[in-house]
C-alpha positions as CSV (number, residue, x, y, z in Angstrom):
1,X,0.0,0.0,0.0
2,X,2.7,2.7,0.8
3,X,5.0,2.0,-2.5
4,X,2.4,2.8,-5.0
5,X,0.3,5.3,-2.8
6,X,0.1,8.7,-4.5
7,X,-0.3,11.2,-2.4
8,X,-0.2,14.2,-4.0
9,X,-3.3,13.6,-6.4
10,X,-5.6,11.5,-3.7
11,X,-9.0,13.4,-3.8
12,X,-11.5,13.8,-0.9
13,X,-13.6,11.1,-0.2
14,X,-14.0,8.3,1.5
15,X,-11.2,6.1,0.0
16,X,-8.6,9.0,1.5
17,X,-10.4,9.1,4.8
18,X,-10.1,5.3,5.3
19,X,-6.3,5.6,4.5
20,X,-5.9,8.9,6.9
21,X,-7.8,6.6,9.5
22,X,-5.7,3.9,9.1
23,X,-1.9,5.0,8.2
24,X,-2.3,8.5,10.3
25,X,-4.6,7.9,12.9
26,X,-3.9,4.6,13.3
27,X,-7.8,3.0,13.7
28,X,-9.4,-0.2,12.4
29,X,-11.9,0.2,9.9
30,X,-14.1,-1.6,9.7
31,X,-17.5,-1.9,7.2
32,X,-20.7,-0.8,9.2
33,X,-24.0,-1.1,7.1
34,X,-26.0,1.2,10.0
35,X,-23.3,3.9,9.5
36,X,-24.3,6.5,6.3
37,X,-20.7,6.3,5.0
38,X,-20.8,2.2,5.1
39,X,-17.9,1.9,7.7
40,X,-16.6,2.7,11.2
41,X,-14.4,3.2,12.7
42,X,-12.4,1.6,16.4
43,X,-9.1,1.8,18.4
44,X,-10.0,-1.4,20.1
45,X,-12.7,-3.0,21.7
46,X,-16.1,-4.2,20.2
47,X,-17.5,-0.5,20.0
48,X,-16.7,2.1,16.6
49,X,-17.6,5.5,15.6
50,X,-18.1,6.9,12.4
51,X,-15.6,7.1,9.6
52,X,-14.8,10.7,10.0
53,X,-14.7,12.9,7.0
54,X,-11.3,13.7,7.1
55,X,-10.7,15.3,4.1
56,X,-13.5,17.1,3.7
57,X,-14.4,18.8,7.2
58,X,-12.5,20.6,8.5
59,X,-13.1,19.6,12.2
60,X,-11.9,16.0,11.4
61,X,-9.3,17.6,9.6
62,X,-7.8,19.6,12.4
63,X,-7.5,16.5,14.9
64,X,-5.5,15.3,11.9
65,X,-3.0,18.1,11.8
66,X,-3.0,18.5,15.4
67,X,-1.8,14.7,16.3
68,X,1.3,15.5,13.6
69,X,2.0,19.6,14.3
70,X,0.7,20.6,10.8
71,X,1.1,24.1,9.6
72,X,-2.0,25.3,7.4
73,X,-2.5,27.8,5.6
74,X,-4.3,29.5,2.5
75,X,-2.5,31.0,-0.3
76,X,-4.5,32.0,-2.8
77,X,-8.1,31.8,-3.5
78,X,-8.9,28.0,-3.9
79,X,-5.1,26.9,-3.0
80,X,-4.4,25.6,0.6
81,X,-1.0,24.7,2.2
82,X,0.1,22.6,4.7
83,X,3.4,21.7,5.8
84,X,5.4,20.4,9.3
85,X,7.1,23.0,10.0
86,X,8.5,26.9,8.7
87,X,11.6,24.7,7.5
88,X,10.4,22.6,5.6
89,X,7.5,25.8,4.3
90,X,11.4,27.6,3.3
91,X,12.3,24.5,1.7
92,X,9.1,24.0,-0.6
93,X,7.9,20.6,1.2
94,X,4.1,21.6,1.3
95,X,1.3,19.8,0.0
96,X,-1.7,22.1,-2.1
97,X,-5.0,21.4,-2.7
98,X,-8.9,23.1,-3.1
99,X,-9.2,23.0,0.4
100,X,-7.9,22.6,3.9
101,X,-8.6,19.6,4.8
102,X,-7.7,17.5,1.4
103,X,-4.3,19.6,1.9
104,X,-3.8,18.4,5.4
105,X,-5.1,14.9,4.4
106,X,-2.2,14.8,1.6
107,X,0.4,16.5,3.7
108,X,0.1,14.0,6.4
109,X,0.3,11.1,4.4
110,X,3.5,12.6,2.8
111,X,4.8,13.1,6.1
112,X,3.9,9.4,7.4
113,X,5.6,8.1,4.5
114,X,8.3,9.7,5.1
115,X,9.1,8.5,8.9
């Protein structure tokens, strides 16, 4: 999964929440047929919660980019930024996208990956 993940051109949606659950957040998800996305999510035990919409709310995108220190920020009208730190901002390791949270959701993967 990590070799041939893509990170830079993933679009929001529920395929790049699952991965942001799984790889970032490090939950289990798991299919739910009550829950409106179709899945769940858990840390352990018998009891889940709701997939959260990472990368497309911004509240489920903040506990993202506050669990790895993400920088955020809007650059231009319909371009969003977000990177780990003012170095790596100076160095041009940021990750764009349409909105806040698809650009935290990429730049955390890229940052994951990277470890």
């Amino acid at each position: 999964m990590r070799g041939d993940m893509n990170y830079r051109t993933m679009e929001a949606g529920l395929a790049l929440d699952k991965v942001i659950a799984e790889l970032v957040m490090g939950l289990v998800v798991v299919p739910d047929p009550v829950n409106h996305r179709g899945f769940a999510v858990r840390e352990a035990g018998p009891h889940g919660f709701d997939l959260p919409a990472y990368s497309t709310e911004i509240k489920s995108a903040w506990a993202v980019a506050e669990k790895l220190s993400l920088w955020t920020g809007k650059f231009a009208e319909g371009e969003y930024w977000a990177f780990e730190s003012i170095t790596a901002y100076i160095n041009g390791t940021v990750s764009r996208a349409p909105s806040a949270p698809l650009a935290i959701c990429r730049e955390a993967i890229r940052l994951v990956l990277s470890r």
